[in-house]
N, C-alpha and C positions, 0 to 999 in steps of 0.2 A: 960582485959576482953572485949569481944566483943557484941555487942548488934544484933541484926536482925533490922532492918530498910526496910519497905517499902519506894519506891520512886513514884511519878507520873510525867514522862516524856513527854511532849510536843513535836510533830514537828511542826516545821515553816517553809515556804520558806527560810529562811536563818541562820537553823540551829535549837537546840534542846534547850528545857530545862527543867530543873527537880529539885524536889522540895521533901522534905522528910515527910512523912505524922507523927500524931501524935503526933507534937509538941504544945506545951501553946498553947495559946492564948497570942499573942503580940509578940510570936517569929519566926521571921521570917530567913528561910534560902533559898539560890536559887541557883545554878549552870545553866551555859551554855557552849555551843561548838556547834563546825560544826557537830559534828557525835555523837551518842545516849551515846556513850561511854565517849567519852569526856565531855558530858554533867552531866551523873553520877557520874565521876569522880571528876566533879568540883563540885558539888553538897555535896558528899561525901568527901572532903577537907574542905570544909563550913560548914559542921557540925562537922568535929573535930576539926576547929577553934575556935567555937560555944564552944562546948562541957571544952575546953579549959580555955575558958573565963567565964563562968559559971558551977556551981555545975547541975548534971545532972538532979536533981531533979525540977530545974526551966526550964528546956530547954523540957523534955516530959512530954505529959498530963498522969499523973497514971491511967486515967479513958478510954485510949483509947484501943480498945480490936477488933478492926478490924482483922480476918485471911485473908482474902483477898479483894479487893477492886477492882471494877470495872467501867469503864467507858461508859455510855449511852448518847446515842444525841436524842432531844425531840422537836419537835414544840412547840414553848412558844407562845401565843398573846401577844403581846405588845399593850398597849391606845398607841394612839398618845398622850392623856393629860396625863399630872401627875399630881395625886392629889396635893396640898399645903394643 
């Protein structure tokens, strides 16, 4: 049986990486590569490693219900201080 997985893929100067949305809290999967593809693809091997290694029920969150997911860039202020 096969599942639908979003991924959120990253470029960098010196290649890509991607990450599959939807999982726990505490589980963490990550792919990379030179090129988008190779970067999903390593991605997608880490999570049927994952998947492997655990029962599917601890690796995705049941509560996540995302149909599409989008990427925004936003001017933040930063303090220079941080509270203690």
């Amino acid at each position: 049986m096969a599942q639908r997985v979003k991924f959120l893929i990253e470029r960098h100067a010196d290649g890509y990486v991607a990450y599959p949305l939807g999982l726990r809290r505490g589980v963490a999967v990550v792919g990379q590569g030179g090129t988008y593809q190779d970067a999903l693809t390593d991605a997608v091997s880490a999570l049927r490693f994952t998947l492997d290694a655990l029962p599917e029920g601890e690796v995705f969150d049941e509560d996540y219900t995302a149909q599409e997911v989008f990427v925004a860039e936003a001017e933040v202020p930063v303090s220079a201080e941080v509270p203690r």
